[in-house]
C-alpha positions as CSV (number, residue, x, y, z in Angstrom):
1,X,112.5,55.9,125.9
2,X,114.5,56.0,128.6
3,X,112.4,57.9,130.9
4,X,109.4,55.6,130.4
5,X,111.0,52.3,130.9
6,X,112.4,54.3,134.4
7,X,108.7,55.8,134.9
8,X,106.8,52.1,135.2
9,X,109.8,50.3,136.8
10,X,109.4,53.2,139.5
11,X,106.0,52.4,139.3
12,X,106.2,48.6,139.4
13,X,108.9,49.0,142.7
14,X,105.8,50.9,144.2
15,X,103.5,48.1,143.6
16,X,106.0,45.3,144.9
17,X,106.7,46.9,147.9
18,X,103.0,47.7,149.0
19,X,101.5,44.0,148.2
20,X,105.0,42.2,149.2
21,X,105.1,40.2,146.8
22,X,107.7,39.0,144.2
23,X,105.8,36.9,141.8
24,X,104.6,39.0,138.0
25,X,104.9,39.7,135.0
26,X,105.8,41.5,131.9
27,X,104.6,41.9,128.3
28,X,105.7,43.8,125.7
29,X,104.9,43.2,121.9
30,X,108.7,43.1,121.4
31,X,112.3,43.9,122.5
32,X,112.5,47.3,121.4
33,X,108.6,48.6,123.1
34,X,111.2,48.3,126.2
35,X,113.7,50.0,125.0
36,X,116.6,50.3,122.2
37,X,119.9,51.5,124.4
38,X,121.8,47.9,124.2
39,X,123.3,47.9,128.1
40,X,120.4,49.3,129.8
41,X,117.6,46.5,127.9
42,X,120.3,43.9,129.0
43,X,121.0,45.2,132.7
44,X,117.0,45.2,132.9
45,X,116.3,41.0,131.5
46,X,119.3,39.8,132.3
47,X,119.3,41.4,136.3
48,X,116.7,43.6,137.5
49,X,113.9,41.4,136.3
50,X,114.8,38.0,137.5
51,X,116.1,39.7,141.1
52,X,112.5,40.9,141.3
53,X,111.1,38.0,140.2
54,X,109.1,39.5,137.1
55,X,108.6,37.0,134.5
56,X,109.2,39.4,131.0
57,X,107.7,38.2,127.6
58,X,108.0,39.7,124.6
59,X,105.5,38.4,121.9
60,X,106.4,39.2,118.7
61,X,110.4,38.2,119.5
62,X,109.2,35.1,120.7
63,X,110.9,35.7,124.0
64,X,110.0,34.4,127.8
65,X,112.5,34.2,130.6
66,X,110.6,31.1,132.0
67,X,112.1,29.6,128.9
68,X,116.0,29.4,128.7
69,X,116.5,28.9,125.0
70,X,114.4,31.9,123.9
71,X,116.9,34.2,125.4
72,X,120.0,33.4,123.5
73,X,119.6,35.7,120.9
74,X,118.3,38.7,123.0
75,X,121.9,40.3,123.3
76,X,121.8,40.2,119.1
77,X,117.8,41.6,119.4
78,X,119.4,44.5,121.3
79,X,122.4,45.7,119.6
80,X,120.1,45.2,116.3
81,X,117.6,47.7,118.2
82,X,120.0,50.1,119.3
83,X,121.1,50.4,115.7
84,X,118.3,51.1,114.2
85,X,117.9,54.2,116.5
86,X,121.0,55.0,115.7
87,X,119.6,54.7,111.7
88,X,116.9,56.7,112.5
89,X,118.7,59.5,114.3
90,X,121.1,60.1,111.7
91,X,118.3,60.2,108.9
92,X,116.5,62.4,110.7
93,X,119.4,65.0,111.5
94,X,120.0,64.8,108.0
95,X,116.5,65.7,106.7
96,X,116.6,68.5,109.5
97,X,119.9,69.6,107.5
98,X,118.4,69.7,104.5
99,X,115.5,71.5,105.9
100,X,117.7,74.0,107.4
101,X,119.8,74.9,104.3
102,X,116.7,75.6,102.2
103,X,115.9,78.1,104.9
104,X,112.8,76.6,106.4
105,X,111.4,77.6,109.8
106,X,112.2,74.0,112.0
107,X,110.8,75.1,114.8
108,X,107.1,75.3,115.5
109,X,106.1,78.9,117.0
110,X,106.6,82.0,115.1
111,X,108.6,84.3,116.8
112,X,106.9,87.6,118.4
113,X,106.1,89.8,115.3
114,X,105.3,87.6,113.1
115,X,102.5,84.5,112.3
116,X,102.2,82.0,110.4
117,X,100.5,82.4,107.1
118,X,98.4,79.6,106.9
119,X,97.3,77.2,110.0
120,X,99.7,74.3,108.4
121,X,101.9,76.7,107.0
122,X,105.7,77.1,107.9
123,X,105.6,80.7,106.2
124,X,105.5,83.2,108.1
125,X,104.1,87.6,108.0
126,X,104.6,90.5,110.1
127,X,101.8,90.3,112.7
128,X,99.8,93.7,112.9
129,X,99.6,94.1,116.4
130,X,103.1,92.8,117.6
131,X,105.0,94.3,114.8
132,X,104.7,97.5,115.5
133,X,105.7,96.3,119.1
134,X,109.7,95.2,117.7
135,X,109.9,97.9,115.7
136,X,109.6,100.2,118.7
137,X,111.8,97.9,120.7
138,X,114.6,98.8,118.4
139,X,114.0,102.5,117.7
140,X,114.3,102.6,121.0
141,X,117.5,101.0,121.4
142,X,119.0,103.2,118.5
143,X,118.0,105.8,120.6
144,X,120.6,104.7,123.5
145,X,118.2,102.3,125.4
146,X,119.2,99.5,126.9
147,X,116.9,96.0,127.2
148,X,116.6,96.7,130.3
149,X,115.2,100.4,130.1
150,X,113.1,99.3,127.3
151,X,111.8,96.5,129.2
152,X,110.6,98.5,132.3
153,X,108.9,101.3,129.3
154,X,106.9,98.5,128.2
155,X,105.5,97.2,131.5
156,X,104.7,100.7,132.5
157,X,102.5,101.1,128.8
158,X,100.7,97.7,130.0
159,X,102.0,95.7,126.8
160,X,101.1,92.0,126.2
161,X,104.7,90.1,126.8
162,X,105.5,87.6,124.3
163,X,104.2,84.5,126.2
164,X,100.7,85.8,127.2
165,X,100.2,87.5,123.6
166,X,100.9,84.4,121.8
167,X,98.6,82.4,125.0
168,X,95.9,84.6,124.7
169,X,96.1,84.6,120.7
170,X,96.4,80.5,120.5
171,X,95.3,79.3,123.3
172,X,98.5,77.7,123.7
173,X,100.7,77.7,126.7
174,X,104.4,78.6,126.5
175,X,107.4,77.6,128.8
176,X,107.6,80.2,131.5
177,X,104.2,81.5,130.7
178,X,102.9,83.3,133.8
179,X,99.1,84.9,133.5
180,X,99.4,86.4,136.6
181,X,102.0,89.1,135.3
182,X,100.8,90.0,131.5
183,X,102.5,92.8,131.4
184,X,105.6,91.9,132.9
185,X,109.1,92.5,130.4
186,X,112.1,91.2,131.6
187,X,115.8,92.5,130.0
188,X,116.2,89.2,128.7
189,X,113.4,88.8,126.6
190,X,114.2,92.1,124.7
191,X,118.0,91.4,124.6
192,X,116.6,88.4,122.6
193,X,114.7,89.8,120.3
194,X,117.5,92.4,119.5
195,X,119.7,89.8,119.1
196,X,117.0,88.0,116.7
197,X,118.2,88.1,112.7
198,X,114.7,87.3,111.8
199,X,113.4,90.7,112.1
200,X,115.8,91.6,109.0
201,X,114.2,88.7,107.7
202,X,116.8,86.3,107.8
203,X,116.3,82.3,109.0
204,X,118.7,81.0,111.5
205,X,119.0,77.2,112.1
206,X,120.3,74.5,113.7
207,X,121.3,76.6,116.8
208,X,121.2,73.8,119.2
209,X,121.8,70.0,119.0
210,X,121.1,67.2,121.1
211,X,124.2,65.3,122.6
212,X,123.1,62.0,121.0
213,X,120.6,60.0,120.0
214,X,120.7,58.4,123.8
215,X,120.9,61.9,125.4
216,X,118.6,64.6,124.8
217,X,119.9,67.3,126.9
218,X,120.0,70.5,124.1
219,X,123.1,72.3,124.0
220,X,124.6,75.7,121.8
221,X,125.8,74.7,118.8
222,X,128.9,77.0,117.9
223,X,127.5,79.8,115.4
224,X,130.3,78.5,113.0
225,X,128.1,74.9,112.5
226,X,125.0,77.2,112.4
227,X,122.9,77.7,109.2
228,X,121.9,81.2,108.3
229,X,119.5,81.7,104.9
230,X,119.0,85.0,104.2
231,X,115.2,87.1,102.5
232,X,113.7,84.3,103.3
233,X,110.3,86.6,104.7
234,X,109.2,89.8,105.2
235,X,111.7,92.0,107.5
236,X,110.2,94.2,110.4
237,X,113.6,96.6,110.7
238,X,116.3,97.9,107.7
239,X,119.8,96.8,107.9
240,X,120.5,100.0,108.2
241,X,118.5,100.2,111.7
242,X,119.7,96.8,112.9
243,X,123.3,97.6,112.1
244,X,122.8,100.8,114.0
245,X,121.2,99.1,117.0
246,X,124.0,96.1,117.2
247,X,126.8,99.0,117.4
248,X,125.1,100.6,120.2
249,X,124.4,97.4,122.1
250,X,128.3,96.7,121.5
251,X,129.6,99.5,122.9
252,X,126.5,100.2,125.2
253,X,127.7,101.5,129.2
254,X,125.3,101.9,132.0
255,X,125.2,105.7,133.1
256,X,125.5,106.6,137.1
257,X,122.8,106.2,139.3
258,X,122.3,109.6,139.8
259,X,122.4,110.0,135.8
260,X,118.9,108.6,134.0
261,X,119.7,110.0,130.6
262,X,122.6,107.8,128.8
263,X,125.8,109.6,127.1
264,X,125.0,110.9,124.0
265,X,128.0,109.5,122.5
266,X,128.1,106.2,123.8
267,X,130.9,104.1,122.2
268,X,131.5,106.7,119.3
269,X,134.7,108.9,120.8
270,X,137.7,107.4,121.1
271,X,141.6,108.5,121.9
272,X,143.2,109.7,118.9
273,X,146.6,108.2,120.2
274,X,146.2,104.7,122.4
275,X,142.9,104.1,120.6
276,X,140.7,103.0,123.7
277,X,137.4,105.0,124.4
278,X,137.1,107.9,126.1
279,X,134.8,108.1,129.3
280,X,132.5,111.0,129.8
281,X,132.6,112.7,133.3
282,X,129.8,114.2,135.1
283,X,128.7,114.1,138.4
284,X,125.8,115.8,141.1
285,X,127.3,119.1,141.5
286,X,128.9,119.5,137.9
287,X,126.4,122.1,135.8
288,X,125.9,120.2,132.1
289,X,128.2,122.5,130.4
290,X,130.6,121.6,132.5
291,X,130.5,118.1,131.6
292,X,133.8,117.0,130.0
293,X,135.4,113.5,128.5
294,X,138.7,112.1,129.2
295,X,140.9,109.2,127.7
296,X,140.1,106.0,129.6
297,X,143.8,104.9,129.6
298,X,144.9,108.2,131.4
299,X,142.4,107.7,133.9
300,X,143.3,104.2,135.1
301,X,146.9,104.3,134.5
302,X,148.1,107.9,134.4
303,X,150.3,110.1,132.3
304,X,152.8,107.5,131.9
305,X,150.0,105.6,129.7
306,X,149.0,108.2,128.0
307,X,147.5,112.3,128.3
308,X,143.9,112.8,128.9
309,X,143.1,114.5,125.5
310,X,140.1,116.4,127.1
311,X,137.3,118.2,125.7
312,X,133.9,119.1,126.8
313,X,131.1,117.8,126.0
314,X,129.3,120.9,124.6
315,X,131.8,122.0,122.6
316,X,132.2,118.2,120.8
317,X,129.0,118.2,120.4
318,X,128.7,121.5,118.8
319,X,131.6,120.6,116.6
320,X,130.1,117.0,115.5
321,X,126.4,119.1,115.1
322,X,128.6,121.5,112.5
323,X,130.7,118.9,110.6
324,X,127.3,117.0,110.0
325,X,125.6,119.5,108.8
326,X,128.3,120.5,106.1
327,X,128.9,116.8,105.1
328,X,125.1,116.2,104.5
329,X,125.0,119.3,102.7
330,X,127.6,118.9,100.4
331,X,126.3,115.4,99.7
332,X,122.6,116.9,99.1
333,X,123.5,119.8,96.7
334,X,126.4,118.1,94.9
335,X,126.0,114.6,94.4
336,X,127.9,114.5,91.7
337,X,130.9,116.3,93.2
338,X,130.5,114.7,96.4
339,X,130.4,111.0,94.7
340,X,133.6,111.4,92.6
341,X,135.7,113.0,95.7
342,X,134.8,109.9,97.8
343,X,135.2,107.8,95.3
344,X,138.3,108.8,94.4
345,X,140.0,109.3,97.3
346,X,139.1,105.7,98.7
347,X,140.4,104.0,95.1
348,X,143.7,105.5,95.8
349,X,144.0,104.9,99.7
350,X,142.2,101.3,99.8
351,X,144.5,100.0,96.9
352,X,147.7,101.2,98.9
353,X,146.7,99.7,102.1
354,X,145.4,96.4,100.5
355,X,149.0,96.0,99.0
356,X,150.8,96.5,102.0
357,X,148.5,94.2,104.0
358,X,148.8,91.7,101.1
359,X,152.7,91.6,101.6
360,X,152.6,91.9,105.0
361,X,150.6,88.4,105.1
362,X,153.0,86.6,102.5
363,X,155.6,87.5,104.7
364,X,153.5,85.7,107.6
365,X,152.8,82.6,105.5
366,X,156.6,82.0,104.2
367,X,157.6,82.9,107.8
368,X,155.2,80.0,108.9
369,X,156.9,77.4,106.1
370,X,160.1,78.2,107.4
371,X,159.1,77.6,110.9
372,X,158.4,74.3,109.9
373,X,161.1,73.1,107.9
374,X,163.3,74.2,110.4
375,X,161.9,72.5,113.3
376,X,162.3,69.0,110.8
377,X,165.6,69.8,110.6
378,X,165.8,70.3,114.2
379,X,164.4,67.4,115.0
380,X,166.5,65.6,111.9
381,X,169.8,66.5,113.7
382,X,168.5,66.2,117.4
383,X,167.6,62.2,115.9
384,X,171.4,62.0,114.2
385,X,173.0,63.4,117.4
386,X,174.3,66.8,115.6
387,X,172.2,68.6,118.3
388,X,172.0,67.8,121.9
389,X,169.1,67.4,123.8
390,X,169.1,70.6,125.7
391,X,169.7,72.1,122.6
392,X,166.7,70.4,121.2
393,X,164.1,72.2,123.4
394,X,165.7,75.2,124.0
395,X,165.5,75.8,119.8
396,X,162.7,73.8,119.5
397,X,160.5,75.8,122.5
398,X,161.2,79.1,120.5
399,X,160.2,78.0,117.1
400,X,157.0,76.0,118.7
401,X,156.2,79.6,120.0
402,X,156.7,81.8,117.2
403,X,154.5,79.2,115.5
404,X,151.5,79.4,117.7
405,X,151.9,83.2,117.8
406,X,151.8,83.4,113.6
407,X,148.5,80.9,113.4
408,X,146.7,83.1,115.6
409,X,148.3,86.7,113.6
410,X,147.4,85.5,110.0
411,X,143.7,85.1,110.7
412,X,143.7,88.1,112.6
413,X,145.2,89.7,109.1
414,X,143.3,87.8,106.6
415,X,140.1,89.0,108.3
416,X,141.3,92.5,108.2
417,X,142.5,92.3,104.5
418,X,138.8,91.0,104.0
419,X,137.3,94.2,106.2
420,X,139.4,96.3,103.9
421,X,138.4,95.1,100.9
422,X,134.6,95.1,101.7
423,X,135.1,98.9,103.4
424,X,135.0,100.6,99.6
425,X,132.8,103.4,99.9
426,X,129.2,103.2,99.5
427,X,128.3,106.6,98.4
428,X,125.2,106.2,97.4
429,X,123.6,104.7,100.7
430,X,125.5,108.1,102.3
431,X,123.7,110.3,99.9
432,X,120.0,108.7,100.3
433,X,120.5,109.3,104.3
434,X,121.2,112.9,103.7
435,X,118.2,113.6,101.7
436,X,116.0,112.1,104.4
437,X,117.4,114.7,107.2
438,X,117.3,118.2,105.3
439,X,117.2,120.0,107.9
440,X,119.7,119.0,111.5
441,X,118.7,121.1,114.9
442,X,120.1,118.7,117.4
443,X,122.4,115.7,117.7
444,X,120.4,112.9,118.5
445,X,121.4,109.1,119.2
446,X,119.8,107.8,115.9
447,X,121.6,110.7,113.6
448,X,124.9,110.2,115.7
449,X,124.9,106.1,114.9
450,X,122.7,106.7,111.7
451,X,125.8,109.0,110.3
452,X,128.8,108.8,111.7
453,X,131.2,105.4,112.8
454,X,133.9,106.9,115.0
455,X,134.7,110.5,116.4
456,X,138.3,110.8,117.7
457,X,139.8,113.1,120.0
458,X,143.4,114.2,119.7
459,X,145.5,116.0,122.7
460,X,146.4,119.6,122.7
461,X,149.2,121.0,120.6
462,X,150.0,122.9,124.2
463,X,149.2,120.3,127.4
464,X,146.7,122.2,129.9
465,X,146.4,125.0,127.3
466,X,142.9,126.2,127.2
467,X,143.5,128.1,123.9
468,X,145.5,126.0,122.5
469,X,144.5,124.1,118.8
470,X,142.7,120.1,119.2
471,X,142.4,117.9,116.2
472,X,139.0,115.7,115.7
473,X,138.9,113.3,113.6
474,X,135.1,112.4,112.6
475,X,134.9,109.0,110.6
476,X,131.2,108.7,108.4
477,X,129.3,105.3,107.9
478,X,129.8,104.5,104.4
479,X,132.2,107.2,103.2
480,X,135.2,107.2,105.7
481,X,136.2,111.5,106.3
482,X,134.8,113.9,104.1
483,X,137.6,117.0,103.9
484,X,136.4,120.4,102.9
485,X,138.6,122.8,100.7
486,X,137.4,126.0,101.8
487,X,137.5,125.2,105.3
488,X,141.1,123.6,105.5
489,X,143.1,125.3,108.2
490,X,140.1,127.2,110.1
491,X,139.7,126.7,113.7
492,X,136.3,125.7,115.3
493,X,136.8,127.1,119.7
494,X,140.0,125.3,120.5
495,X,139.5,122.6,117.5
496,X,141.4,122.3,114.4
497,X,140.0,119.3,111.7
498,X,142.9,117.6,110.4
499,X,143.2,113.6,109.7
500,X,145.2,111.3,106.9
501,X,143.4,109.1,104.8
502,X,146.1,106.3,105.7
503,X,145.5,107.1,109.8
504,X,141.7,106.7,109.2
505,X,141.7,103.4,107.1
506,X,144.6,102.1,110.4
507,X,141.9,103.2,112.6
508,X,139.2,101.5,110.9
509,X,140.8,98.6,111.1
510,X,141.9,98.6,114.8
């Protein structure tokens, strides 16, 4: 409203200044046709129009500034206008709301890989020629792809971007829409769509807001104050895919220049001692076996950080290759077996480690209501002059700190008490996966994120010793580590598998 009572002022200051003259009028069929924000109605009668000499009626509000008396109430008139907008708004917002938490689609185009089931309907189903389009996008990115990558792929296969596919389908012009450039992808627009929980068919809503009902500049809305429905349509990807592609995206790093192929491992191998990833080194003139990784932490701080726990390339992957192949196998041939090993050995673990977090957070929590008693005791005594004020701040500085540091630990430990407690093994899901791959050749990106969470490397029983024994530690999806009787104490080349339930579950939770 605002803009048009600006737009035909503007115009009206045009019209002024080109015939010189001061002498019009205005009519409106009321009050609020000119507008409903209470200052800016009043700054406009009450100033601009009788500076400009613009006689302003309003019919139905029986209002004309050639006549005194019929302006007395207009003040009244426009705070009663402005809060009926204000009404409105809030109505609206709340029907939105309502709309939102039932899980229906608010906004008006489908997104790309889906249409609308009907012409008037808000349902929407997979589109046949776009779907297959997001379902490649994110094979692809499983695959170690990044949007950008993925992006330049598609432009070079000539495929129909979002805004000319849906222009060219509807008719209907997009923002940004170009028809110069069809096939033009850009990193954003498949970040987007990666980042899109309707392809595992979920509805997300109320993701922006305006500032008010006077201001109608969008912004985020926190993803706290967002509403998520879940199945509400068809999905285009699994879970299992979209999990697989958001951990890759997480822990995605750009490869050299000289390097188009991306590390095979990307964001899976980490330091079995400070924890932090482990960067693989290659260059021009190194031949691929000689490629090699190396603990992040040694290489920007040095030994006094920590050792650079380093292993080749070749030879981790030829360990991981192995491991996999004996874990999927075991789970294949022995499903029984293999079930009541994991199953049992997480019972045992999770309900030790779920204890000891649980106490560990009591303590936190009484800690915290002792914190506060104290300092009201402090403050008690500073009030009755038993404490000084120098005193007073010194004491009351350190408890005000230990304070802020405890409100920001216990939510850090209540969420990983509630990882924990979610983490129990899903055996099955494990199983099904290892039936689909009978037969492993070659590590690929998909098996490494389809199978396994976190690989990591340990340093050398004997520093710079090329022989010397090197544990790896290789955590599953689903099922944690999967020991194996019969090959306890052997050595893989330089390697030697060894790991504690109770390290793996700390690590997990890291």
């Amino acid at each position: 409203m605002q803009q048009a009572v600006h737009g035909w002022l503007f115009t009206y200051e045009r019209l002024v200044k080109s015939q010189n003259f001061f002498s019009s009028y205005l009519t409106q069929e009321d009050l609020s046709r000119l507008g409903r924000e209470y200052f800016q109605v009043g700054q406009y009668t009450e100033i601009y129009f009788p500076e400009k000499g613009v006689r302003f009626i309003a019919v139905n509000d029986g209002v004309d500034s050639l006549v005194e008396s019929s302006n007395d109430f207009n003040p009244i008139r426009n705070w009663a206008n402005e809060l009926h907008a204000k009404d409105t708004s809030k109505k609206v917002r709340a029907i939105k709301k309502m709309q939102a938490e039932r899980g229906e689609r608010l906004g008006g185009k489908p997104p790309y890989g889906y249409k609308k089931k009907d012409k008037d309907s808000k349902e929407i189903i997979p589109d046949e020629e776009t779907a297959p389009i997001v379902r490649r996008i994110f094979d692809l990115c499983a695959s170690g792809k990044g949007p950008n990558q993925i992006a330049r792929i598609l432009t070079r296969e000539q495929v129909l971007n979002p805004t000319n596919q849906y222009y060219q389908t509807t008719g209907a012009a997009c923002t940004n829409l170009d028809t110069t450039r069809p096939y033009t992808w850009c990193g954003k627009t498949v970040a987007n769509i990666l980042e899109n929980k309707v392809y595992i068919g979920h509805t997300l809503n109320m993701k922006k807001t305006t500032l008010s009902y006077k201001n109608k500049k969008q912004i985020q809305k926190p993803e706290s104050e967002q509403i998520l429905v879940e199945n509400t349509h068809e999905p285009l990807i699994s879970m299992e895919v979209w999990e697989i592609v958001q951990d890759v995206r997480e822990h995605k790093r750009r490869p050299p220049k000289h390097m188009e192929e991306p590390n095979l491992f990307s964001g899976l191998v980490y330091c079995a001692d400070c924890g932090k990833y482990m960067v693989l080194c290659r260059t021009e003139k190194m031949r691929e076996d000689q490629y090699y990784f190396r603990c992040s932490t040694y290489g920007k701080r040095g030994k006094t950080a920590c050792s650079p726990h380093q292993i080749r390339e070749a030879d981790l992957k030829a360990i991981v290759l192995d491991d996999l192949r004996r874990v999927t196998h075991f789970a294949r041939m022995k499903e029984r077996q293999f079930a009541q090993y994991i199953n049992q050995r997480n019972t045992a673990e999770l309900r030790r480690e779920i204890n000891r977090l649980q106490r560990e957070l009591d303590s936190m929590y009484r800690r915290y209501d002792e914190l506060s008693a104290l300092f009201k005791r402090l403050y008690e005594d500073n009030v009755l002059g038993r404490v000084t004020n120098e005193q007073f701040r010194m004491l009351s500085a350190d408890y005000n700190t230990e304070q802020k540091n405890l409100s920001v630990a216990i939510p850090a430990k209540e969420e990983q008490l509630e990882k924990l407690k979610a983490s129990a093994a899903n055996v099955d899901a494990f199983i099904e996966k290892a039936k689909r791959y009978t037969t492993i050749d070659e590590l690929t990106p998909e098996l490494l994120r389809l199978f396994i969470q976190r690989i990591e490397v340990g340093e050398r029983s004997q520093k710079y010793s090329r022989s010397a024994g090197q544990s790896i530690r290789i955590v599953y999806r689903d099922i944690g580590r999967v020991d194996s009787p019969m090959q306890e104490g052997e050595q893989a080349p330089h390697i030697t598998k060894q790991i504690t339930d109770i390290e793996e579950i700390k690590r997990l939770l890291a």
